[in-house]
N, C-alpha and C positions, 0 to 999 in steps of 0.2 A: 485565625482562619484566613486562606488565601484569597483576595477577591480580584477582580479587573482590574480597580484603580492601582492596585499592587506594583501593575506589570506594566499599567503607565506610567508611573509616577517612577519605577524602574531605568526601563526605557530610555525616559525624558532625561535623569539622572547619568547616565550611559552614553547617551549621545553629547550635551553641554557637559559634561565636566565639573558640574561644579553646584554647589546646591542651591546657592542665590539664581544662578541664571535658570537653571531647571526650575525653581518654585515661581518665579517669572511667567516665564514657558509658560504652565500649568494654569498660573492665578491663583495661584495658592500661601500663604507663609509658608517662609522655610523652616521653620519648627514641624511646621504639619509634613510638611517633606523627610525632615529628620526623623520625623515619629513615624511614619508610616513605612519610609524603609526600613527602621528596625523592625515592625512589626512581620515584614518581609523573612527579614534576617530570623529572627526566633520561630516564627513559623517551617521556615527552612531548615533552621537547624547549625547555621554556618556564616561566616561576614563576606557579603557581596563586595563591598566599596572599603577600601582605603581611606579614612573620611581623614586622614593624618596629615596626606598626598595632597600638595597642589600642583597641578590640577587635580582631580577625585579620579582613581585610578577602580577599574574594577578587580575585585583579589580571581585568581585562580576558579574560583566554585562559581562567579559572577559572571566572569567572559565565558564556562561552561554553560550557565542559566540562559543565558542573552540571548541563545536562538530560538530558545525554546517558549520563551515569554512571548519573544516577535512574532514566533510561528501561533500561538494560541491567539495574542490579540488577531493577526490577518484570519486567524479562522471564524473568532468570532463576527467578525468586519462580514467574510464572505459571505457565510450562515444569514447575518439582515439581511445582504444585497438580496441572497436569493427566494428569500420570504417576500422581501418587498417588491420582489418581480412579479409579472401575471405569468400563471403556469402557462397560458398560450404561448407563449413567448420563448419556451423553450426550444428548439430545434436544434437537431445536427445530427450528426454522429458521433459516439463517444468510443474510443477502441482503449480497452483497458488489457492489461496485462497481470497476471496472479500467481502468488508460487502458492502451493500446495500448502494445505494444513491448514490450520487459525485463519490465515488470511480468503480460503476459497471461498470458507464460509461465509465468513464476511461481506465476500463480493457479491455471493449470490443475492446474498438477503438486500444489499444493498441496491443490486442493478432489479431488483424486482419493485421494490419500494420506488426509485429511481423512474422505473419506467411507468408505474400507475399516475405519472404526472399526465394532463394531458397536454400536447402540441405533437409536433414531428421530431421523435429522439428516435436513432437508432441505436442500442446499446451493441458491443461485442466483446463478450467475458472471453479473453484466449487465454487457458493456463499455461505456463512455460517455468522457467528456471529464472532463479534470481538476475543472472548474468544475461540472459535475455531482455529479463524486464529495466532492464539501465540500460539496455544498450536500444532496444526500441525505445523509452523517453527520452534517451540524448537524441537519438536520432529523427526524432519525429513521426516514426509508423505508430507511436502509442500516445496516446491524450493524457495517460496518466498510468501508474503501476501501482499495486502494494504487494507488501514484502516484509520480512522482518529478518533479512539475511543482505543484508547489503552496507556498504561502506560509503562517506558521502564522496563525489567524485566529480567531473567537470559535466555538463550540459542540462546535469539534472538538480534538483533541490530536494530534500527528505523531510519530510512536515511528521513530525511524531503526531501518533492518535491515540495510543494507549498504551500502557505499560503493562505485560500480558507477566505471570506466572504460569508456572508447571504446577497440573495438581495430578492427583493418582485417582481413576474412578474405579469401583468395585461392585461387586451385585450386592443388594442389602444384604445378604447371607453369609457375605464373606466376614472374616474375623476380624480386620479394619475396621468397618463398616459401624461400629461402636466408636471408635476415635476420635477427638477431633482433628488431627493430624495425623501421618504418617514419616516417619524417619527414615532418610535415605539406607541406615544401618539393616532397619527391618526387613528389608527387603532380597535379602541374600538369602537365596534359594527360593524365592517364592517365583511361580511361572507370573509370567509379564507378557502384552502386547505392546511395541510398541511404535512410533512412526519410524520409517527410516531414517539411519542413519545418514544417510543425504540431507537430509531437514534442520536447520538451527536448532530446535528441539532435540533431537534424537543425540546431536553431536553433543551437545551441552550435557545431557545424563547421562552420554556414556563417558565423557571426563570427570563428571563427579563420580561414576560409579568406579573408575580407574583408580581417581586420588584415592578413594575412602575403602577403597579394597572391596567393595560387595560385589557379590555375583551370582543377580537373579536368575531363573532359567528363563532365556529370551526364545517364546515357543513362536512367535511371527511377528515380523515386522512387517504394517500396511500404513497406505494413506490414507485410505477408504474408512469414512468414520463407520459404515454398515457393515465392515465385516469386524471392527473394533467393539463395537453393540455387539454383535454375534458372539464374539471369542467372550465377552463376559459374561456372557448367560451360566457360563462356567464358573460355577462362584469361589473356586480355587484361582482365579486367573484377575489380574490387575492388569488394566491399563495405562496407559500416560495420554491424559488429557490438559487443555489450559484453560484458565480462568474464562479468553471470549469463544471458548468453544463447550462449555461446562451447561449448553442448554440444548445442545446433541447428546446430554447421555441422564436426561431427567427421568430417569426410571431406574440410575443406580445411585450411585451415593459418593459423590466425588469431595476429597480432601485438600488442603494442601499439603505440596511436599516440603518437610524441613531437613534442616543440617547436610547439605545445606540448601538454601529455598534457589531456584532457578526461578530468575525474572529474562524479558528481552521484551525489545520495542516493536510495537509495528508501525511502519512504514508508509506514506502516503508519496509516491517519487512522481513527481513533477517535472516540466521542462523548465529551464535556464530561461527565463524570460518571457517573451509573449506565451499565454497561456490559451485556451480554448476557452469560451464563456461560460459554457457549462459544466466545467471544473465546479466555483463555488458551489451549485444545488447541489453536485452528485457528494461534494465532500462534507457540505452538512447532512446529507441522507444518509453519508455511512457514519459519521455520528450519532446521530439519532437511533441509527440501529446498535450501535454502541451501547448506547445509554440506555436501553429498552432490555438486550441482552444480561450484561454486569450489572448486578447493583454495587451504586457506592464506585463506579469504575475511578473517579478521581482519586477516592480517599484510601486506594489500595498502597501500603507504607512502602517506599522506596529501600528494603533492607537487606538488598540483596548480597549475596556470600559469591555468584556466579552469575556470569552472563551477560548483556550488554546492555 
């Protein structure tokens, strides 16, 4: 099981080079440093450090890991700060920026939760295009973006929040609907709703639907999860929905998709250095609404076949 001290003791090992001076660091034996980065390593599944290497090198999967350990501890970091602040104490203005789909949701839930703080916040949810919301964070018209269609790039930083799947939702009536999965294969001929093609989602299943040769009947493509609810009252009709959006259609019966399963990241995009102070509250409130929405949102298995 993966814990905090994991990803310090990680970290600490990443930065000194070497296991004596990290266990130092720390205050700890370096046995206990030995044992608890493998604990690391088998939990992962893969060898982070060159332990062969002097200095201690990190392998390929390691220096892949390292932002992402960095970016959890800073989030837990900011999550206290902002607990241990007084809600008065909050002010400003927050101007966020949001592409469509999984992420809207999100923001909504988030800037609402966000704003029952009390002090003087003003929140502003503007939705735009991926390519919008990096170029307002670099630029400074946005406090902060999310996204899950974006590349990392200069002025901004990308904080992972969750690792979202493609699931299929269905009216309980429908013949899925018994399942506990649905197969990319099944789906050839069967009518489908599903987000545009413009959307990371949308592009992703229709390259799997290209590689594996299926060919549902796609009867509309929308953003709008109410007319997605609508189209399936139809109980011949499938949707594409995701894991942190699977609590917009609690009144059908959503799977996941296999063969292959479509994962992709979402996105917390930041400025390049001085931040706004009320960054930390707002990014632990869309955790919280995280973790309230998914159950289990950490322990969802990393095995993906497509996606990013």
């Amino acid at each position: 099981m993966m814990e905090l001290r994991h990803f310090r003791y990680f970290l600490a090992l990443a930065e000194k080079q070497s296991f004596s001076r990290a266990a130092a660091a720390l205050r700890i034996a370096q046995p206990t440093l030995s044992q608890q980065i493998r604990q690391l390593e088998l939990t992962l599944g893969t060898a982070l450090v060159h332990r062969e290497r002097r200095p201690v090198e990190l392998t390929e999967a390691g220096r892949t890991f390292l932002p992402f350990a960095r970016n959890a501890l800073a989030a837990i970091d900011a999550g206290k700060r902002a607990l241990a602040a007084p809600a008065e104490q909050l002010a400003g203005e927050l101007r966020i920026g949001v592409t469509q789909g999984p992420m809207r949701s999100l923001a909504d839930l988030s800037a609402l939760r966000f704003a029952r703080r009390s002090g003087d916040i003003r929140l502003r949810v503007l939705g735009m295009s991926a390519g919008d919301v990096k170029a307002g964070v670099a630029s400074g018209d946005l406090h902060l973006g999310l996204c899950c269609d974006i590349e990392p790039g200069p002025n901004y930083e990308l904080i992972p929040v969750f690792k979202d799947r493609a699931l299929v939702a269905v009216h309980p009536e429908h013949s899925f609907a018994t399942h506990k999965f649905v197969r990319m294969a099944w789906l050839d001929g069967v009518r489908m709703v599903l987000p545009p093609s413009g959307m990371l989602m949308g592009r992703l299943f229709e390259r799997c639907l290209l590689e594996g040769g299926t060919k549902p009947v796609i009867v509309m493509e929308t953003d709008s999860f109410t007319v997605m609810q609508n189209m399936l009252e139809d109980n011949r009709v499938v949707g594409l929905a995701s894991e942190s959006t699977s609590h917009m259609f609690s009144k059908f019966v959503t799977l996941p998709l296999e063969g292959p399963r479509i994962n992709f990241t979402l996105f917390v995009v930041v400025p390049d250095g001085d931040k706004d102070p009320l960054l930390p509250a707002f990014i632990s409130d869309l955790r919280g609404v995280l973790s309230q929405m998914v159950a289990s949102a950490d322990e969802i298995p990393d095995n993906s076949e497509t996606g990013r």
